[in-house]
C-alpha positions as CSV (number, residue, x, y, z in Angstrom):
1,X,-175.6,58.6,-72.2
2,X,-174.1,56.4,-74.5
3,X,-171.3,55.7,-72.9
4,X,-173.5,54.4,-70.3
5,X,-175.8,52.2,-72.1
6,X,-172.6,50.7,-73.5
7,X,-171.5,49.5,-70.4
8,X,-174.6,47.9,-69.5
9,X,-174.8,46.4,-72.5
10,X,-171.0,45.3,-72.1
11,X,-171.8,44.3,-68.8
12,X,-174.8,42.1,-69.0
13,X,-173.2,40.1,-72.5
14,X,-170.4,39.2,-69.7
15,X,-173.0,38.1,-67.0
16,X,-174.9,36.5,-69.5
17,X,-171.9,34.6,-70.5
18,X,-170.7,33.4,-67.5
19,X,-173.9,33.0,-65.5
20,X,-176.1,31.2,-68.1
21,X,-178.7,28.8,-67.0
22,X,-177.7,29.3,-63.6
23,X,-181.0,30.3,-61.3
24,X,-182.3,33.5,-60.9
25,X,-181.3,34.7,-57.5
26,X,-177.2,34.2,-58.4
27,X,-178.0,36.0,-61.4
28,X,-179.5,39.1,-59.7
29,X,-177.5,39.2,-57.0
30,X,-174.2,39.2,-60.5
31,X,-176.3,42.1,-62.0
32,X,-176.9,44.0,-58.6
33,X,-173.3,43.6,-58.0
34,X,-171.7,44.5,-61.4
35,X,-174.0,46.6,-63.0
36,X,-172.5,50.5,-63.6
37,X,-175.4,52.9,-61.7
38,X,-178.1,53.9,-64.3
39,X,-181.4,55.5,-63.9
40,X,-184.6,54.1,-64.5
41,X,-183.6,50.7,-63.9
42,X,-185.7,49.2,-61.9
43,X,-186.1,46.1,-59.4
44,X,-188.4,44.6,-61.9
45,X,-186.6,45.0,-64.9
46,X,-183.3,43.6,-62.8
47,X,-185.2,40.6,-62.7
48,X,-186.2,40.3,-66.2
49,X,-183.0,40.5,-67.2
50,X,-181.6,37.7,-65.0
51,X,-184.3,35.6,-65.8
52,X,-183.6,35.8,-69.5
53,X,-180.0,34.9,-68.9
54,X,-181.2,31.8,-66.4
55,X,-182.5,30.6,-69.0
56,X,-179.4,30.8,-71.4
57,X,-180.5,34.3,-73.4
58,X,-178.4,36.8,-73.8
59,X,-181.0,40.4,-73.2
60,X,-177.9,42.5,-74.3
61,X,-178.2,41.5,-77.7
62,X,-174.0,41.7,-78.5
C-alpha cells in the first residue's frame, strides 16, 4: 500500500509541476492519464485535485 500512495504522491508533485495554473479540464484529463490505478479514488476527488493544481497548489504536499 505504500508503495502505491508513493506513486500518486510522486505522480501528482510532477503534474502539479508541470501543469500549474493551467485550467481544470487539461489537468484532469493529465491525472486521468498518468495516475497509477488506486482504489477509492473517485471522479470527485480527481477533480479536487486538478483544481488545486489550476490554481498553482501542489495537493501532494512533496
Amino acid at each position: 500500500m505504500h508503495d502505491t500512495e508513493e506513486a500518486l504522491f510522486m505522480t501528482v508533485h510532477g503534474i502539479a509541476e508541470r501543469l500549474a495554473g493551467q485550467p481544470v479540464p487539461v489537468v484532469m484529463d493529465a491525472l486521468t492519464r498518468q495516475l497509477p490505478p488506486a482504489p477509492g479514488i473517485a471522479v470527485a476527488e480527481l477533480r479536487r485535485i486538478a483544481e488545486e493544481i489550476s490554481v498553482g497548489r501542489d495537493p501532494s504536499g512533496l
